[in-house]
C-alpha positions in Angstrom: 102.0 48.7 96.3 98.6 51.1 96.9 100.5 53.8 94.3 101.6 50.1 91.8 98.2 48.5 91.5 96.8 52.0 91.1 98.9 52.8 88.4 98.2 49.0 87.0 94.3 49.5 86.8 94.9 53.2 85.0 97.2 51.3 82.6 94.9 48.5 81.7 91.8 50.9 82.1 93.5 53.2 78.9 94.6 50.0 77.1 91.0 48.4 77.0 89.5 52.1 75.9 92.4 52.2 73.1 91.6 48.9 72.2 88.0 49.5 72.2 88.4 52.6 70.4 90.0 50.7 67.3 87.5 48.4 67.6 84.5 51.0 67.1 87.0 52.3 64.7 87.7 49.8 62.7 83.6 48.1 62.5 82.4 51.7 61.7 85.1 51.9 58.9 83.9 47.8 57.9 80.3 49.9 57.7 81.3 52.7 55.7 82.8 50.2 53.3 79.9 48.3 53.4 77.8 50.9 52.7 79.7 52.1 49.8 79.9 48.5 48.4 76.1 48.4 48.5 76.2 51.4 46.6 78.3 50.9 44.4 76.6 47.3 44.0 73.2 49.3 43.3 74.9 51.5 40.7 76.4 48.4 38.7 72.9 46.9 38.5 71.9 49.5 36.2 72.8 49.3 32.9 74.5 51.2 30.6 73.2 52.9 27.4 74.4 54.0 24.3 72.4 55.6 21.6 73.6 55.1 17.6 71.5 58.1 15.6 72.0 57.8 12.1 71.2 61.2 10.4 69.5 60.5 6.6 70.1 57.1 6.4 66.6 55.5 4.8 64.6 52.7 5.6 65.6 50.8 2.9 69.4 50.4 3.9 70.9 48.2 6.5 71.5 44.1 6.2 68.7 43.8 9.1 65.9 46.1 7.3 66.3 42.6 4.8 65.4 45.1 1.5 69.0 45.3 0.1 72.7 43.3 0.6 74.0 45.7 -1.1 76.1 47.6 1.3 77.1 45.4 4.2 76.6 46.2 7.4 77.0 43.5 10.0 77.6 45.7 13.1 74.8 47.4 12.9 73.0 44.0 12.3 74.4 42.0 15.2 72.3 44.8 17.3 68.8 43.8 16.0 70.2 39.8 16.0 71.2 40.0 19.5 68.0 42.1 20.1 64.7 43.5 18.8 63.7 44.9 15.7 61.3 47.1 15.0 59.9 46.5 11.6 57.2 49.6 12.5 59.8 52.2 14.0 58.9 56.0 13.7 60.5 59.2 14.9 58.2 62.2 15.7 59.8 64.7 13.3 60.8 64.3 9.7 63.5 66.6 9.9 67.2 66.7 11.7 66.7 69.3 14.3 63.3 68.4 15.6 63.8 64.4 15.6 66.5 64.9 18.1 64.3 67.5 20.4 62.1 64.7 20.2 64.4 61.7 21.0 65.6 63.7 23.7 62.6 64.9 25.6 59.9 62.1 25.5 58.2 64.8 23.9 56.8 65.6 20.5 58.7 69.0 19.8 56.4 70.6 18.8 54.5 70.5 22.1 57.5 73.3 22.6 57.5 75.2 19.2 60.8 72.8 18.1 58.6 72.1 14.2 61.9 73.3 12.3 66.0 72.9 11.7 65.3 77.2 12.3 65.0 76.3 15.8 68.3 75.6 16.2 69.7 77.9 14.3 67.6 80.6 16.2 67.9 79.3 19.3 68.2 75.8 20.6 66.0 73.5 22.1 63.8 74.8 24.8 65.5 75.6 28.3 62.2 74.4 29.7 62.7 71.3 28.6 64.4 68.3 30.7 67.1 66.5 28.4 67.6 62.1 28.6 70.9 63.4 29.6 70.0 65.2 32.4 67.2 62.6 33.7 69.6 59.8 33.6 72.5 62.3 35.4 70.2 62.8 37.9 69.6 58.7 38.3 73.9 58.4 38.9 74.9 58.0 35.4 78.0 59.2 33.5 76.8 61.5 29.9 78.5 62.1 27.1 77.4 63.3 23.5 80.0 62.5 20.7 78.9 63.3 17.2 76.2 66.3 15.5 74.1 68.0 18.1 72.3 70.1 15.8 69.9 71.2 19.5 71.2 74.9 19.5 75.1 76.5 19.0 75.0 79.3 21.7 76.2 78.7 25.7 73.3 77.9 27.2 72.6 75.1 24.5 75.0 73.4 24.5 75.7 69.9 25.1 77.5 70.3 28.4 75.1 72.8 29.7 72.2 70.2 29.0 73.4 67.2 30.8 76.3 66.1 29.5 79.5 65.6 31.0 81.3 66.1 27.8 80.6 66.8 24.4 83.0 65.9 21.4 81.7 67.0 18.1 79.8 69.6 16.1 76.9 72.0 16.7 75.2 71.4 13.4 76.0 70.2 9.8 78.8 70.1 9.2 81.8 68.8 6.3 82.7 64.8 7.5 86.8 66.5 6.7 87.6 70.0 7.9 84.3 69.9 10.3 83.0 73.4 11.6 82.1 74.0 14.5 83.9 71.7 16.1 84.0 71.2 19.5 86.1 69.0 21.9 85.2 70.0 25.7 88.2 68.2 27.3 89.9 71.3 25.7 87.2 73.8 25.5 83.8 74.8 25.2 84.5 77.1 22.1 84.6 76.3 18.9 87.5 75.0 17.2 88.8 74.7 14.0 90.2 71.0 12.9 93.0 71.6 10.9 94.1 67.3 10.5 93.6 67.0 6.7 93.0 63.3 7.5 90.4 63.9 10.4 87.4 62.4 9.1 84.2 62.9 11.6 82.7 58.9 11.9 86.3 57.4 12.4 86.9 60.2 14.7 83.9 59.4 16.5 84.9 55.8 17.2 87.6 56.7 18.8 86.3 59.3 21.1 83.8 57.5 21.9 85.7 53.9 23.0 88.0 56.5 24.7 85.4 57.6 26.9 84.2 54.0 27.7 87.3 52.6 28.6 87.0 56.0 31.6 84.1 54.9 32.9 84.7 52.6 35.9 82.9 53.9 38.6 79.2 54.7 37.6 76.5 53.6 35.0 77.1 55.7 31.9 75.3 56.5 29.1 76.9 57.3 25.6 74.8 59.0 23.2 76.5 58.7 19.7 74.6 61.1 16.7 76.7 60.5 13.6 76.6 62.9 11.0 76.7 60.0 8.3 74.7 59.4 5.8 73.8 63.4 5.6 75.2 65.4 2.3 78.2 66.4 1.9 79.1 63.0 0.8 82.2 62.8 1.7 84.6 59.1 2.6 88.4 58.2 2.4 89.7 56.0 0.2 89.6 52.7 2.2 86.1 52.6 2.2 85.6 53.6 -1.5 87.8 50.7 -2.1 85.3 48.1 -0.4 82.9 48.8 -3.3 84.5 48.3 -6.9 81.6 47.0 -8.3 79.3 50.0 -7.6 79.3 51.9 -10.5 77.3 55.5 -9.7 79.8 57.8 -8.0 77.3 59.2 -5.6 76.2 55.5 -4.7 79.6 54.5 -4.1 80.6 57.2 -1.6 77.1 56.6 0.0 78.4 52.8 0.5 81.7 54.1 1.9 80.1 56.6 4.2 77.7 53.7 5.2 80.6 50.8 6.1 82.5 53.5 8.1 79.3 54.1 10.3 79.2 50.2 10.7 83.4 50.3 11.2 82.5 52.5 14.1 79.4 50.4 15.5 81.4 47.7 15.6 84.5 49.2 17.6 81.5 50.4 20.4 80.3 47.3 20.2 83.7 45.8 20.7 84.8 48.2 23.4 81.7 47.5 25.8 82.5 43.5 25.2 86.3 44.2 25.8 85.2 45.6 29.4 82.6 42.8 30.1 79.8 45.1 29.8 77.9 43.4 27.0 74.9 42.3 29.0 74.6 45.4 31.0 74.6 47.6 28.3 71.2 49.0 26.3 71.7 49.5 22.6 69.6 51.8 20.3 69.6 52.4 16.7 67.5 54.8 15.1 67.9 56.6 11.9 66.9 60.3 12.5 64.1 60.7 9.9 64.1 59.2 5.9 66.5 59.2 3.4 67.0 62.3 1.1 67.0 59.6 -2.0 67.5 62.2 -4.9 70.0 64.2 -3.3 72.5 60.8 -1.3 70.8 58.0 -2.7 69.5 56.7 0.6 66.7 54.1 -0.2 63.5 53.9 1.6 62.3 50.9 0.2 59.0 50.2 -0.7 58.2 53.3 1.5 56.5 56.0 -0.3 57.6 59.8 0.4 61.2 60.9 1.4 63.0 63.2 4.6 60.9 66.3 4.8 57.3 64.7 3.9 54.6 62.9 6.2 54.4 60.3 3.7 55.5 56.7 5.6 59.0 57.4 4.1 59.4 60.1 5.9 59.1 59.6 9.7 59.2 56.1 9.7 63.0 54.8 10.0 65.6 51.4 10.8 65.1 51.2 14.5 66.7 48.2 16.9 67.4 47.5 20.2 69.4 45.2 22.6 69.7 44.0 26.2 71.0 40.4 26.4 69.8 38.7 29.2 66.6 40.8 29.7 65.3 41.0 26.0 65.0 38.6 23.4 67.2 38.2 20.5 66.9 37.6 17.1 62.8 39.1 17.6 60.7 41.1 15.1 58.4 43.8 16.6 55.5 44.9 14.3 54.2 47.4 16.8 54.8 50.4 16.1 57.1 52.3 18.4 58.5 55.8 18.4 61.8 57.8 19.1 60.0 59.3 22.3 59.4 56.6 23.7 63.6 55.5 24.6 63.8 58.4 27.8 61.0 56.3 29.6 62.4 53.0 28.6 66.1 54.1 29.6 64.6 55.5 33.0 62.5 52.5 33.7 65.5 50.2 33.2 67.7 52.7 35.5 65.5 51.9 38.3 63.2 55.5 38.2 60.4 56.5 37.8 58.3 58.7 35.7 56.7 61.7 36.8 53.3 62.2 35.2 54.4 66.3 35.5 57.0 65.5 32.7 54.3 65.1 30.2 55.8 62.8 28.3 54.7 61.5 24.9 56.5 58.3 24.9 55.8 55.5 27.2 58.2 52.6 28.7 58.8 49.9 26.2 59.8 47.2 28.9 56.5 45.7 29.5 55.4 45.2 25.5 59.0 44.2 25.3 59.0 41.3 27.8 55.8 39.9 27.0 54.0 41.8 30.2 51.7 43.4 28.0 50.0 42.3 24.1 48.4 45.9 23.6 50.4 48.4 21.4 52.3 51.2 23.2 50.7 53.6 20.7 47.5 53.5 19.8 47.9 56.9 17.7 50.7 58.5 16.7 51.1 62.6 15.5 53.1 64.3 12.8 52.9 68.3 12.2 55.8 69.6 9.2 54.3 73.1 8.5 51.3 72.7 6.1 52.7 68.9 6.4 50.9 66.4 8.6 49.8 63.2 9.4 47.7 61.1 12.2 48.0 57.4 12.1 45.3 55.8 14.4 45.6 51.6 15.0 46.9 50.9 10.9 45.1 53.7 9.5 46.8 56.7 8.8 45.5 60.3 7.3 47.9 62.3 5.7 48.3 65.3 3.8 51.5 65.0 2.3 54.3 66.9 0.0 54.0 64.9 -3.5 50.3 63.6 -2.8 46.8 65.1 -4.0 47.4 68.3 -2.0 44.4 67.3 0.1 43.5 64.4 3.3 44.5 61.0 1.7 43.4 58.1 3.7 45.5 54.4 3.8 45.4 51.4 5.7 49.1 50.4 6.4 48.2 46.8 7.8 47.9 46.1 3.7 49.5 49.2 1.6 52.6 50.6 3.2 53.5 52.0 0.0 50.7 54.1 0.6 49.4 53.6 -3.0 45.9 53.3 -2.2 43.7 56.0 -1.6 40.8 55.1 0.6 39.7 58.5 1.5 36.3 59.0 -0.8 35.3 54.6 -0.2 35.4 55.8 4.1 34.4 59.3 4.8 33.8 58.5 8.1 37.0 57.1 8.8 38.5 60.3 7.6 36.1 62.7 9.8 37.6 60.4 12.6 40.9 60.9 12.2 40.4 64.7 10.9 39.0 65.3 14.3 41.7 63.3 15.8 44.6 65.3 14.3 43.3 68.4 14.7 42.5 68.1 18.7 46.3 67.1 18.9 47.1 70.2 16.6 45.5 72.4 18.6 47.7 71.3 21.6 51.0 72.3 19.8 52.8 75.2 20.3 53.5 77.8 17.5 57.0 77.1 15.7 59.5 79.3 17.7 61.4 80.2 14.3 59.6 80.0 10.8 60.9 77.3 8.4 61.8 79.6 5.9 61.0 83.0 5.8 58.4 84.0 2.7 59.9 86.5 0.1 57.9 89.7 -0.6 57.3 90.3 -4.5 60.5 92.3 -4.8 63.0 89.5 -3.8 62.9 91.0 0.2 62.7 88.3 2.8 59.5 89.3 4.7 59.6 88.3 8.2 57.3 85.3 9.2 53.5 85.5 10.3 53.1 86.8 13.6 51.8 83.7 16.0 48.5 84.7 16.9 48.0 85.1 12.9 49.6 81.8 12.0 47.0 80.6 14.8 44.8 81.9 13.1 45.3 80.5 10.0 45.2 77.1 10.9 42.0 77.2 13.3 40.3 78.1 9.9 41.8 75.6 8.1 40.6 73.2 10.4 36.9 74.2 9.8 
């Protein structure tokens, strides 16, 4: 009986520790999931982004910008209806190259030498330099780029080596059929030639890009979508062309067609992100890249004065719109002006970080102007620096010196001319001297262009290689006496 009960207590003794044991077991594996819900839980609360870019689209165009109904574009509209438009919207470059090393630094390129479209095809933009993609990878998000990158072609430029998980489009300009060089990183990070005959790059685009939503199930992600549309060639197939019969002007009508298959493709984001339930987690942008190239696409800038490549208002100042049901207003009209630089601070705000002062950005959050937290203006002056271009506008007067103007400082106040028609300069020299100095403080912050615009031609036809930087320095410390 001594042996029995013995054996009876050893028994019971390894049946309550087994017990015991799945207990432990099965409350630390109720924690771990707990833990991971949590976390998962904290990643669904912040919301996902995706960036439209137009490239050479104009102020002008677009239902929303309320200037034309000529070509329709009610995707692209629903975004400012269901959101925010900005009526005063301005990137920090006038060009294709440097807007984007702008919108995706927080930083006016050329604090970094990125004044030029050379940049990229020199190099690429600035290693030192902290991509959105990379700030919001850091903050748990999935990255993708689908459409023109135009930010440098070689290895370490490239999208995938900058933040992004993958990168499904081309390097720079590029043919909307028959792109070059092409790029689709689920295959390979090497160029690759697209030999559909029916590929066409903004219908392409959509799908990629709803493709690569309808992955993400896990994580915040944000998609940043740079169409190549509205820039030259002007290229569209045949079922767009055939939405316009009453357009007339050849070049106008495949500008229209290009233009409602950018809004096809807004529209089947838009769609996709509803489809998933996403809707009012998701932050929209759209921004046209700089202003339209009228002579050469026929991309209107309204009553805008100046063009793509000039300081003039038609030149930096672009359709920009934004939406986040359930945190911002819809259907609202922002006359403050705003800039491309400022959407990395806004998106990391929203993603629950923080900004570090060491960044050095240029833009600020948009959140608290946006919400009614704060009536001042996010920028009290704004900076534009083209080569022998430039501009400072500082509260709604703005000094420019300006391809197509008087070849010298002309002075307006945009609160009542934003065709910039009226010449104030000689009735307020002191105004002038006050912006003058403004400008040319901020000038002499900037870094020297890292590749020349294009290089000057010696007397015999030679290309002659660019001023040296200390003498381009030079140059424009004694031009600001």
């Amino acid at each position: 009986m001594s042996i029995s009960r013995t054996c009876g207590r050893i028994v019971r003794r390894f049946y309550l520790s087994f017990v015991q044991g799945l207990a432990v077991a099965f409350v630390g594996t109720a924690g771990v999931v707990a833990i991971s819900s949590d976390v998962s839980a904290a990643e669904a609360k912040k919301p996902n982004v995706v960036i439209f870019y137009a490239d050479d689209l104009g102020y002008g165009e677009l239902g929303f910008q309320g200037f034309t109904t000529e070509i329709p574009t009610p995707n692209i509209d629903s975004i400012a209806a269901g959101g925010i438009r900005f009526t005063q919207g301005y990137v920090a470059a006038t060009y294709c190259s440097p807007s984007r090393a702008g919108l995706m630094t927080g930083r006016y390129p050329t604090r970094f030498g990125h004044e030029f479209n050379a940049v990229a095809r020199h190099s690429g933009l600035s290693l030192q330099e902290t991509t959105m993609a990379q700030r919001l990878k850091d903050l748990g998000y999935a990255t993708a780029c689908v459409g023109k990158w135009h930010l440098g072609g070689t290895t370490e430029y490239l999208p995938t080596n900058r933040g992004f998980d993958e990168f499904y489009g081309t390097l720079n300009n590029t043919p909307f059929y028959h792109p070059t060089q092409f790029i689709d990183s689920r295959k390979s990070n090497e160029v690759q030639p697209v030999d559909d005959k029916d590929f066409y790059t903004t219908d392409a685009y959509a799908e990629r890009a709803t493709d690569w939503i309808g992955k993400q199930t896990d994580k915040p992600w944000f998609l940043y979508l740079p169409f190549n549309a509205q820039h030259a060639p002007l290229q569209a197939p045949q079922k767009y062309l055939d939405r316009f019969p009453n357009i007339t002007d050849e070049k106008r009508k495949i500008f229209a067609a290009m233009l409602s298959s950018m809004d096809d493709a807004v529209g089947a984001v838009l769609a996709k992100v509803k489809a998933m339930g996403q809707e009012e987690n998701t932050i929209f942008f759209y921004i046209a890249d700089n202003g339209g190239p009228t002579l050469s696409t026929t991309s209107q800038n309204g009553p805008l004065r100046g063009y793509k490549m000039n300081t003039f208002e038609g030149g930096p100042r672009v359709p920009f719109a934004m939406q986040w049901k359930g945190v911002l207003p819809a259907g609202k009209t922002e006359t403050r002006p705003v800039m491309n630089l400022d959407v990395l601070p806004t998106l990391v705000a929203a993603a629950g970080g923080k900004v570090d002062p060491a960044w050095k950005l240029d833009g600020v959050d948009l959140l608290p102007y946006l919400t009614g937290k704060s009536e001042a203006r996010p920028h009290e002056t704004m900076y534009w620096r083209f080569g022998p271009q430039w501009a400072v506008r500082h509260g709604d007067w703005k000094l420019v010196n300006s391809k197509g103007g008087s070849g010298k400082a002309e002075l307006y106040d945009l609160s009542k001319d934003i065709g910039e028609s009226q010449d104030m300069a000689s009735a307020e020299p002191a105004r002038v001297a006050e912006l003058q100095k403004l400008y040319d403080a901020w000038s002499a912050e900037q870094a020297e262009p890292t590749a020349v615009d294009s290089p000057q031609k010696k007397a015999n036809g030679k290309k002659k290689p660019g001023a040296q930087p200390a003498k381009r320095a030079a140059k424009r410390k004694a031009a600001a006496k």
